[in-house]
C-alpha positions, -999 to +999 in steps of 0.1 A: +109-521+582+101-535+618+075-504+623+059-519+588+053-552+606+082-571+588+096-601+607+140-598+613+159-629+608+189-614+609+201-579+619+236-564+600+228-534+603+249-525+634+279-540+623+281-527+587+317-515+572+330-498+547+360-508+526+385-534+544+364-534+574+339-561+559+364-587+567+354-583+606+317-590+592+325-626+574+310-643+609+281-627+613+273-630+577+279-667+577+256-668+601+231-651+590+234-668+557+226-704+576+193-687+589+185-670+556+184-706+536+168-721+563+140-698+557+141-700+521+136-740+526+105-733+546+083-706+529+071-693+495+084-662+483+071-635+455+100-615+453+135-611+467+143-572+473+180-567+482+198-539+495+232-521+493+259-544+503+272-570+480+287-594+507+256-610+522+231-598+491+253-617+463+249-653+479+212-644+486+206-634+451+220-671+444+198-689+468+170-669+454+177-675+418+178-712+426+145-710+437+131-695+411+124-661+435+123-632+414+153-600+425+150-567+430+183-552+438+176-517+456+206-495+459+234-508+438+264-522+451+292-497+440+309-522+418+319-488+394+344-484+422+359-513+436+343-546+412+336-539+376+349-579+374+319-586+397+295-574+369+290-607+351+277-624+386+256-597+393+239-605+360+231-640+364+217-634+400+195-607+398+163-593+375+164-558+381+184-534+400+171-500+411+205-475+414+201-438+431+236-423+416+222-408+381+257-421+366+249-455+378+222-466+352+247-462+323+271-484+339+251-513+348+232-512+316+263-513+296+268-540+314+236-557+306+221-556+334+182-542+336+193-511+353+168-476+366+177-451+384+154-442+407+167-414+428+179-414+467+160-420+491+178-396+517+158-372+502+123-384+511+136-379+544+152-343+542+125-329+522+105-331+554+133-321+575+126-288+576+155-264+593+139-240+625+147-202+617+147-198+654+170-223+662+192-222+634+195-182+645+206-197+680+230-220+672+246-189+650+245-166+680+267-192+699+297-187+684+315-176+651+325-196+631+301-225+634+318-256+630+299-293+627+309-322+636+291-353+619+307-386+636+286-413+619+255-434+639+277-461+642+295-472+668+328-485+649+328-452+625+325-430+659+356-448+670+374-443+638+368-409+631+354-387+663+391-384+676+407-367+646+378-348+638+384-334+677+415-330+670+406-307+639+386-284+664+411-281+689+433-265+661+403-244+649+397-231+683+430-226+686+428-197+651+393-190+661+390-183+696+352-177+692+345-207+672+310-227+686+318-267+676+283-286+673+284-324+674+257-342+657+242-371+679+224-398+656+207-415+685+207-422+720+225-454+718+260-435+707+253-401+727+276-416+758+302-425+735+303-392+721+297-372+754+329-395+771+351-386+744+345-351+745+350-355+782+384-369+778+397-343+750+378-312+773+370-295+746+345-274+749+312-285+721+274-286+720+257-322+716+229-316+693+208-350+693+184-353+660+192-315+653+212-320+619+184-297+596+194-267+621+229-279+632+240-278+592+220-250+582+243-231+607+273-243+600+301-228+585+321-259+578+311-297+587+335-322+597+317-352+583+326-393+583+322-402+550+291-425+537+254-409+530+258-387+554+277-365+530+247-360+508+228-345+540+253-317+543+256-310+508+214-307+510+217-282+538+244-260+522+274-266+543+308-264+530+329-295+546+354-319+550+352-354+544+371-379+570+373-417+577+402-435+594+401-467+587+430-496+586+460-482+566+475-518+568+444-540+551+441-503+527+477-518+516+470-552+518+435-557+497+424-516+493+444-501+472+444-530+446+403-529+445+395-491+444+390-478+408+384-445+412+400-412+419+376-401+447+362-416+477+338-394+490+299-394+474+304-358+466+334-359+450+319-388+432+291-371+418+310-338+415+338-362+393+361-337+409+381-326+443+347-303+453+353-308+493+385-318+507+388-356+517+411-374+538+399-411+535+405-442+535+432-433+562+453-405+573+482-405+598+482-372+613+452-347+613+477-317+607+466-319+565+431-318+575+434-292+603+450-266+578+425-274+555+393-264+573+416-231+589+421-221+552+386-230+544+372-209+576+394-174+567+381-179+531+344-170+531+347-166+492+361-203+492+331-214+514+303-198+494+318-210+459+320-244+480+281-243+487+271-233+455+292-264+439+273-285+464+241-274+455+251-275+416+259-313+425+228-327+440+200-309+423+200-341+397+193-364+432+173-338+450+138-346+442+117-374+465+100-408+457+132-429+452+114-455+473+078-455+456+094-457+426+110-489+433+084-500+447+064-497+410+092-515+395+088-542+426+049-548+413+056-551+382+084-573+385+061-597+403+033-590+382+051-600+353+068-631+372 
């Protein structure tokens, strides 16, 4: 939004969390909040476009409201899982709310709210991700099997998950002698964190910075923190395993009386079954998880009827212009304001 000229007055991105974690984000958000009414007070606005996260975007959609500022909600916030109480307030606050899970638009609408799905926008992006034949027929050549490792871009979620999903390799190495292990680096800014832990576990992996079209496309199984990220595997075919660590005390404490649902992960979600093992929002020991990708890696029926599952479960989101069509339902909103 920067490169599109758009002025920040306040950044959440780095911090964001998932689940329990958003109570470490009630400061920054206060503040933020403080900086978003003060420019509220101070300018004229055609349209209020909010995005994902309920936590900071409710209280905006007030402020907004209050001000007679017409709102667009982009990207629904997954009150199907954790806050179908919340559904009432969402109603009052916003005009129209643009979901990208094709069960989402039932939901919302039944509960009257002016609900479209407009597809993901992860897929604008992968569509032009294209895989290299040459260096996806590299990465194969450097081992066998070929396993992924998808840590997150954030730092926090690196933290939480990159150890255990180490750990996972060491035992895969340990069955597979020849195995190559591939970590995915998001971004400069986390390679160091990455490269130090594999340093202090010496465990012998490939970082492969930006390279995710040709990293998954080879990969026999992925070892993936859960969030979007599990939608980009699924696109490139790979079979995987679904992990996030997170606090197994505040799980107990506020978790497990919010979640609603059976599944955690977006596949399993969409799939509305088990499709690809997950061991979220906690797990004590990586043993589980480590068997699990062993038995999926000696299986090669279970991995192919895994990737044709995948591909069975995102061919109703795997079609571009989430984002331009939002963008229509923005101009229209304010045409109509």
């Amino acid at each position: 939004m920067r490169d599109q000229n758009c002025q920040t007055i306040a950044d959440m991105t780095a911090s964001a969390a998932m689940i329990t974690g958003v109570l470490g984000s009630v400061g920054r958000a206060a503040a933020a909040m403080v900086a978003i009414d003060r420019e509220f007070s101070t300018r004229r606005y055609d349209a209020a476009i909010l995005l994902d996260s309920p936590m900071l975007n409710f209280p905006i959609a007030l402020r907004a409201r209050m001000r007679a500022i017409p709102v667009l909600y982009y990207i629904a916030p997954q009150l199907w899982a954790w806050g179908a109480y919340r559904l009432h307030k969402l109603r009052a606050r916003i005009d129209k709310l643009a979901v990208v899970l094709p069960f989402e638009e039932q939901f919302f609408r039944h509960g009257g709210i002016d609900a479209t799905f407009v597809g993901h926008p992860l897929f604008d992006a992968l569509h032009d991700a294209k895989p290299n034949p040459h260096r996806v027929a590299e990465i194969k050549s450097a081992g066998h099997p070929i396993v992924a490792i998808l840590p997150g871009s954030r730092k926090h979620v690196i933290s939480e998950v990159l150890t255990g999903q180490l750990e996972v390799a060491r035992a895969v190495r340990e069955r597979f002698p020849n195995v190559h292990i591939g970590v995915s680096v998001a971004d400069t800014g986390v390679r160091d964190i990455i490269a130090s832990r594999l340093d202090e576990t010496r465990i012998p992996a490939t970082l492969y910075q930006k390279e995710n079209a040709d990293l998954l496309t080879a990969a026999d199984l992925t070892l993936v923190a859960s969030g979007t990220a599990t939608l980009e595997v699924a696109y490139y075919g790979s079979p995987m395993i679904v992990m996030y660590n997170g606090s197994r005390l505040m799980y107990h404490l506020v978790g497990r009386w919010m979640i609603q649902i059976d599944h955690l992960s977006l596949v399993n979600i969409l799939a509305d079954r088990s499709l690809v093992p997950e061991f979220m929002p906690y797990y004590t020991t990586t043993h589980p998880i480590a068997r699990a990708a062993i038995d999926l890696l000696a299986r090669p029926d279970a991995l192919a009827e895994m990737r044709r599952d995948l591909a069975d479960t995102i061919a109703p989101i795997n079609k571009r212009g989430a984002s331009a069509r939002t963008a229509r339902l923005l101009d229209g909103m304010i045409n109509s304001a």
